[in-house]
N, C-alpha and C positions, 0 to 999 in steps of 0.2 A: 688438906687430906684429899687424895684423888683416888675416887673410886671406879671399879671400871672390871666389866666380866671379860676372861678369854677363852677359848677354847682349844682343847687339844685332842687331835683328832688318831685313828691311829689303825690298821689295819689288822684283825685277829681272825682265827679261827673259831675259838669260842668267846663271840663279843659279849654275852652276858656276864662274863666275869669283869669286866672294864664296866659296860653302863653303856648307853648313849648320850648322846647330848642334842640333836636335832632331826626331824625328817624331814625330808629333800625329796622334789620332783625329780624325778628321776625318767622323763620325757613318757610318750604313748605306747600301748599296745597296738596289736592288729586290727583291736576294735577300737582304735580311736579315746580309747580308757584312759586317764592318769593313772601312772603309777607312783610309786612312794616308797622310797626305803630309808631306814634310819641311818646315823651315822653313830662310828662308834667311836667314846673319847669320852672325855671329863670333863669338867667345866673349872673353872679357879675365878674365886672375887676377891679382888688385892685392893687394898687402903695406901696408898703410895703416899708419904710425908716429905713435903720440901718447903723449903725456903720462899719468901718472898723473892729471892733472885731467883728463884728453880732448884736450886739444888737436892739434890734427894738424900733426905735422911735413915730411908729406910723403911720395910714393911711395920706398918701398926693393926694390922690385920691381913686375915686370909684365909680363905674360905673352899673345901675342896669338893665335888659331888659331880654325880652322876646321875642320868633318868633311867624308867623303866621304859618300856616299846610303846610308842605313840599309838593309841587304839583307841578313836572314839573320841579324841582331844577335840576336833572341829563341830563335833555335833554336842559335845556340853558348852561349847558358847555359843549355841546357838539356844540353848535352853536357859543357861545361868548369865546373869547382867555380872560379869568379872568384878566392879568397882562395889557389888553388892557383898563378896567375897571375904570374910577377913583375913588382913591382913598374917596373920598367925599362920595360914593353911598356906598359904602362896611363897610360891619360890621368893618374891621381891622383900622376901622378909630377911632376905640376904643384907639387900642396904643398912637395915638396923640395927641386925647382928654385926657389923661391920664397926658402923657409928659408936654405937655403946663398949666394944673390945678396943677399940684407939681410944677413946677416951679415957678405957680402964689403965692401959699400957700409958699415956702419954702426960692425963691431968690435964688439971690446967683449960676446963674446956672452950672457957669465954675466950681463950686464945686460940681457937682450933675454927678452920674453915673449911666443911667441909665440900666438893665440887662434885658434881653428878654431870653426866649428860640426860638425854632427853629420857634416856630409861629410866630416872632416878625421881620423874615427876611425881612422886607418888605423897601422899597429903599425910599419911601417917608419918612421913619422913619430919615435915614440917614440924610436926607438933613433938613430935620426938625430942627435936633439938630446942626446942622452947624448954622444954620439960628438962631437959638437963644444962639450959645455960650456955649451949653452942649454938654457931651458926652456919648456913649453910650460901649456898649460888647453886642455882641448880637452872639446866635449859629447858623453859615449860614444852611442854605436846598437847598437853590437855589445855581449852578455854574454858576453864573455873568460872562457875558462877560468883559475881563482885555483888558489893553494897547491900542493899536489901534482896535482892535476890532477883530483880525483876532485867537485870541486863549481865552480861559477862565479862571477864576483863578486856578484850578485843575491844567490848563497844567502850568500853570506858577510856580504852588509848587513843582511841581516835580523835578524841577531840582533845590531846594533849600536845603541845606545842614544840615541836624541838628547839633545844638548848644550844645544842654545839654540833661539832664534829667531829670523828677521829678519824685519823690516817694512817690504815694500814697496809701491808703488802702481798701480795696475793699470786703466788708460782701458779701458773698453768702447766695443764700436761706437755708443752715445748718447753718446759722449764725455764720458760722466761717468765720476769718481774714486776709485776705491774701495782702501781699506789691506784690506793680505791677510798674513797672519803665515805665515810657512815655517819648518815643521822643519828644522834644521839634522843632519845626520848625518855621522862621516867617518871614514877608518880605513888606515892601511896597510896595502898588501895586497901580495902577489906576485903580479902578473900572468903568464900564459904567452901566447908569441905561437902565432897559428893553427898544428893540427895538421900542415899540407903544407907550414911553414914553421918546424919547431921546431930541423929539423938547421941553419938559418942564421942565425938570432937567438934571441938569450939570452934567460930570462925576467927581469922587469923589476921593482923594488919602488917603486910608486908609491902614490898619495894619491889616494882615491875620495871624492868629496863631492856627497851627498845634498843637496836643496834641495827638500821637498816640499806638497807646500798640504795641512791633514790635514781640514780640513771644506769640499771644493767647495760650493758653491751650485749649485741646479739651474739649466741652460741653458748650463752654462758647462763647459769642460775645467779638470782637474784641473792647474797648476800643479806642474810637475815637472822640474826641472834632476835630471842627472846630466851631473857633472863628473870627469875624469880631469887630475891633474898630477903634475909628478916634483917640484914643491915639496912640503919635508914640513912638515904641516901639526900644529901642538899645542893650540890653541886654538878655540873658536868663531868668536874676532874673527878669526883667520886665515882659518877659511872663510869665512867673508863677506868678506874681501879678497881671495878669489879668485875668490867670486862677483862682486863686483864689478867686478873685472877681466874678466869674460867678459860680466859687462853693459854692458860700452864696445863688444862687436863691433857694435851698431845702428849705430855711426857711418862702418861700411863698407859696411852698406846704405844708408845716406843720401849717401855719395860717388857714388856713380851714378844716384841717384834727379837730382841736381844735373845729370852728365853728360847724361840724357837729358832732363830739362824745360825746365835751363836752358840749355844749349850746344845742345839738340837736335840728340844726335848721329847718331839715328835717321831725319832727316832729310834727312839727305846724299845728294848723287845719285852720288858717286863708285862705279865701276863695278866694281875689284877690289878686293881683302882686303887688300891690301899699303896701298896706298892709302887706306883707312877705314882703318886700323889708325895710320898716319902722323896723320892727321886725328885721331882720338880720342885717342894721345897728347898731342897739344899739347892740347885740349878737357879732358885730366886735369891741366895745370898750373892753366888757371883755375877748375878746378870744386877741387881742393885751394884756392885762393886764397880764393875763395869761402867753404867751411867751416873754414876756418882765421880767417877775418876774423870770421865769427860768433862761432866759440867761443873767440877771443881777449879780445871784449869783455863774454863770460861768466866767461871766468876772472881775468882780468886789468882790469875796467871801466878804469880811472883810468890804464890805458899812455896816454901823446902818441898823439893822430893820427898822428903821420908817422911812426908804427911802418907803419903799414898804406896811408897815402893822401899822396900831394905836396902841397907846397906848393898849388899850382894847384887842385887837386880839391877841397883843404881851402876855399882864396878860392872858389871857385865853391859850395861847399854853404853858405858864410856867403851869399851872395848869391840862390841861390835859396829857401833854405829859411830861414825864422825862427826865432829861438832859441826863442818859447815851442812849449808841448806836446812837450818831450823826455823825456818818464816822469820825470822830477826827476836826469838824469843830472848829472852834475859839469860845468861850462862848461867847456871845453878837452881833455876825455879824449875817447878812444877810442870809449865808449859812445855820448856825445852825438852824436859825428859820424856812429856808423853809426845812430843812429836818425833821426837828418836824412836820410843816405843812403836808408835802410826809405822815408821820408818821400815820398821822390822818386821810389821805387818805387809808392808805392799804398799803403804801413802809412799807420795815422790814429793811431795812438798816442793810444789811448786809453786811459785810467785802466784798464779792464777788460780790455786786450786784453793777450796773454801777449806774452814779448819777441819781437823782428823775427827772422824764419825766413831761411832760404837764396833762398826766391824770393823777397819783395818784395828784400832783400839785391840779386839778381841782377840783378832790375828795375833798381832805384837804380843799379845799378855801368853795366850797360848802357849809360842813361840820360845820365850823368854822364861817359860815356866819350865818347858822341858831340855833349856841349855842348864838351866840354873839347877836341876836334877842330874844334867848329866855331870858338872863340874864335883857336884858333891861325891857321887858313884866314883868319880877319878881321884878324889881326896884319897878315899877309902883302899884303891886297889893299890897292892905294891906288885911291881915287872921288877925281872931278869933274877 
């Protein structure tokens, strides 16, 4: 279960009917003053469900809202300690509302994992998933006070020994390739929850797993996962399959990167927040369809078409698009048809070119969507 906020931004006349969602510097006056204006949009927290290979089985949550106008946000944290806060009053109460709705919709929880990044640090999250028999990976930010209280988890890693290594690959902005080997390190520990919060949750014994780059290259940031999970972890190969499990959350960044390029949901001229929010849900069933059609014929090449496409769609892609230049797919699978699909989109499938992405994908299905409309319309009409 990959959880993960987006935002959608949007340009109105009257922004109070939308919401905002952030305020931005927006550079100096003449006196040298910041200034500060809101931004107007909504915000969405999606629970994305996939497979241990990736594959996406669909939203188990989602979450829609908007803020009121930032005034005065900067000088209440300077009066209130946030982490003294309960969690009930605070937006982060999103995460939990999340966690407990997938659980509700899916069952099953001791089978459910669910992934945060660093914004997901939050300690009621922990006790949460205790509490109902799931578990989580989640990327710490905060060093938690460890053990009796008297050092933090940081100092308690330090004197832990690494195990192994893993090797992974790392695109730079030249979009070239590079292997980069990580310390592996891990250890049980006792966690304690925040001091203004010790009289109402327990402390916790979980699994800290280090993933460190140990010779950066100059120009470049150090390579550094820190990982928290209530899985216990006895092997190296275990940490790395939990690493690995936290390296499937990209694929909740690319479900709205979909939402927004290809459904272009950012483009709506719809006037209230209730209404974008209706909009953008349905825009989450096909942009799920989308990334699921992809990564089905990555995982699975050699599934039938009519997993994925009809009759109809299948006759029409034999029809526009020719069998040669399909990267050497299998005649009749899955694969081949979505690279005829790519095809139809603008991919050229060539030898050299890596497999079909989300947007030629989206092109094609588009594309393919309003031939297969228009062959029906010509069913319909009779000439002369």
């Amino acid at each position: 279960m990959l959880q993960d906020t987006t935002e959608f931004t949007y340009q109105r006349r009257n922004p109070h009917a939308v919401g905002f969602t952030k305020s931005v510097n927006s550079g100096r006056d003449k006196q040298e003053r910041l200034r500060h204006h809101t931004v107007c949009g909504i915000l969405m927290h999606s629970s994305l469900a996939v497979t241990l290979d990736g594959l996406p089985l669909g939203l188990a949550a989602v979450k829609f809202w908007s803020r009121d106008k930032f005034k005065g946000t900067a000088q209440l944290k300077r009066k209130v300690n946030p982490t003294r806060v309960p969690i009930e009053t605070k937006e982060s109460i999103r995460w939990l509302e999340n966690l407990c709705q997938s659980l509700t919709l899916l069952g099953q929880p001791d089978r459910c994992i669910h992934v945060g990044d660093r914004e997901s640090d939050i300690y009621e999250l922990y006790c949460l998933t205790k509490e109902l028999g799931t578990h989580f990976v989640v990327r710490t930010v905060v060093d938690r006070l460890a053990g009796n209280g008297d050092h933090t988890i940081s100092a308690e890693m330090r004197d832990v020994e690494t195990v192994g290594r893993h090797l992974i690959e790392v695109r730079a902005d030249t979009d070239e390739v590079t292997k980069v080997h990580l310390d592996i390190r891990f250890k049980r520990i006792r966690v304690l929850p925040p001091i203004g919060k010790k009289k109402r949750y327990p402390a916790l014994d979980l699994t800290v797993i280090h993933a460190v780059e140990p010779d950066p290259p100059a120009g470049r940031k150090r390579i550094e996962w820190k990982l928290l999970t209530d899985l216990e972890v006895h092997s190296c190969e275990e940490a790395v399959e939990k690493i690995k499990w936290y390296a499937m959350r990209w694929k909740i960044e690319v479900f709205p990167k979909i939402l927004k390029s290809g459904c272009r949901a950012e483009d709506a001229r719809l006037r209230t927040a209730d209404r974008l929010a209706n909009l953008v849900a349905v825009f989450c069933i096909m942009s799920w369809r989308m990334l699921w059609l992809t990564m089905l014929a990555c995982t699975a090449p050699e599934t039938p078409p009519t997993a994925a496409l009809t009759e109809q769609e299948i006759e029409i892609l034999d029809q526009m698009v020719s069998n040669a230049g399909n990267r050497q797919a299998t005649p009749g699978s899955l694969n081949f048809y979505l690279t005829k699909l790519a095809r139809l989109g603008g991919y050229l499938a060539r030898t050299s070119d890596p497999p079909p992405g989300n947007t030629v994908v989206w092109r094609g299905l588009s594309r393919l969507t309003d031939i297969r409309l228009g062959t029906e319309m010509a069913a319909t009409l009779r000439c002369g």
